[in-house]
N, C-alpha and C positions, 0 to 999 in steps of 0.2 A: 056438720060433722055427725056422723054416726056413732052410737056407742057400740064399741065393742067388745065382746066379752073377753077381760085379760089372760082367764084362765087356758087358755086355747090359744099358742100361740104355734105357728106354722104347721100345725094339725097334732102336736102335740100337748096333753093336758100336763099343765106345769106340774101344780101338786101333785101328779103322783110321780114325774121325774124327779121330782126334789125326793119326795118320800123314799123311791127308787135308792136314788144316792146316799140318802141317811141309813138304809136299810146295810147299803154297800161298806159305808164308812164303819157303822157298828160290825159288822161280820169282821172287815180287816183287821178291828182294832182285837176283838175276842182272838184271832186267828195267831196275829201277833204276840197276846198274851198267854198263851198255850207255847208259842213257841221261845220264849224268854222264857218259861215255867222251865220247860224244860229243859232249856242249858243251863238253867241253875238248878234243878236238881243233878244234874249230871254233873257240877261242877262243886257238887256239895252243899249247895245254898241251900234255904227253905224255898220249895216250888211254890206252894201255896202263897206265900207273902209277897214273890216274885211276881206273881199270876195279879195278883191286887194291885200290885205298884206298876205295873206294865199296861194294865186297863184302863190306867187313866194318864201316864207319862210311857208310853212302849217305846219312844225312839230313844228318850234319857235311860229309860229304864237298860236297852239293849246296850248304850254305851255307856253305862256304869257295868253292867255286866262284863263287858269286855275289856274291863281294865280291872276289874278285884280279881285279883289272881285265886285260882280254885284251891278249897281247904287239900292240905299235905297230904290227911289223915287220912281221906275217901280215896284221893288217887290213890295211894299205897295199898290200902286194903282194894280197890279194883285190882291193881297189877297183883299182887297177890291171890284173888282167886280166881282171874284168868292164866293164871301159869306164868306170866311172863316174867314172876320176879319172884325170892322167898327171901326170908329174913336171916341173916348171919346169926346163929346159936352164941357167940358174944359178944358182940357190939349191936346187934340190933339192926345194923343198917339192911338195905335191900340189896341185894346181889342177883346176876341173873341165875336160871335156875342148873346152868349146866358150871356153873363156878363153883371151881375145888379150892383157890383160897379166895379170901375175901380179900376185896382192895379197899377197905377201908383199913382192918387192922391186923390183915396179912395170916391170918389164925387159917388153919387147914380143915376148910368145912367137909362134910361128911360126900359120900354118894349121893347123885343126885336122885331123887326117887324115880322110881322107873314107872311111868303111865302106861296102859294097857289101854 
C-alpha cells in the first residue's frame, strides 16, 4: 500500500474547503447578526446588544425577537412623525390624522393640519 497524501482528496485541497466553509459560516452568522440588530432597532430594542446576542445564538436570538412584542412608545412616536397618526389634545390617545372627534373620549378635535 502506498501513502497517500490525505490532504488532497479527489483533486480538491481539504484545508482550505473547510477554511472555505468556516470563512462562509462566520460571514452568515455576522450577516444574520446585522439583520436581528436591525429588527430590533426598528422594534425599539437596543441594536447593539441584539447585534451581540445574535453573533453568538442568531436563530434563538431571531426567535426571541419574534415573540417580544415591540416597545408602544417607539411605534407611536414612528406613526406620529410619519403622519399616519396625531395625539388627541385630551385623552392623549392616537387618533388618525383626518379625525374630528376622537373615539376614545368622543371630545371634538380641532382641524386637521393642512400639509403642503
Amino acid at each position: 500500500m502506498g501513502s497517500m497524501d490525505v490532504s488532497i482528496v479527489g483533486g480538491w485541497d481539504t484545508e482550505a474547503v473547510i477554511a472555505a466553509i468556516k470563512g462562509l459560516v462566520a460571514t452568515g452568522s455576522l450577516l444574520a447578526a446585522f439583520i436581528v440588530a436591525h429588527a430590533a432597532n426598528i422594534r425599539g430594542r437596543s441594536g447593539i446588544g441584539w447585534f451581540f446576542y445574535a453573533l453568538l445564538f442568531w436563530p434563538l436570538a431571531l426567535i426571541n425577537l419574534l415573540i417580544i412584542p415591540p416597545r408602544q412608545d417607539v411605534v407611536d412616536r414612528y406613526l406620529i412623525e410619519a403622519g399616519e397618526r396625531r395625539r388627541c389634545p385630551h385623552c392623549l390617545e392616537l387618533v388618525k390624522p383626518a379625525a374630528t372627534v376622537c373615539r376614545y373620549c368622543g371630545s371634538t378635535l380641532a382641524a386637521p393640519p393642512i400639509s403642503s
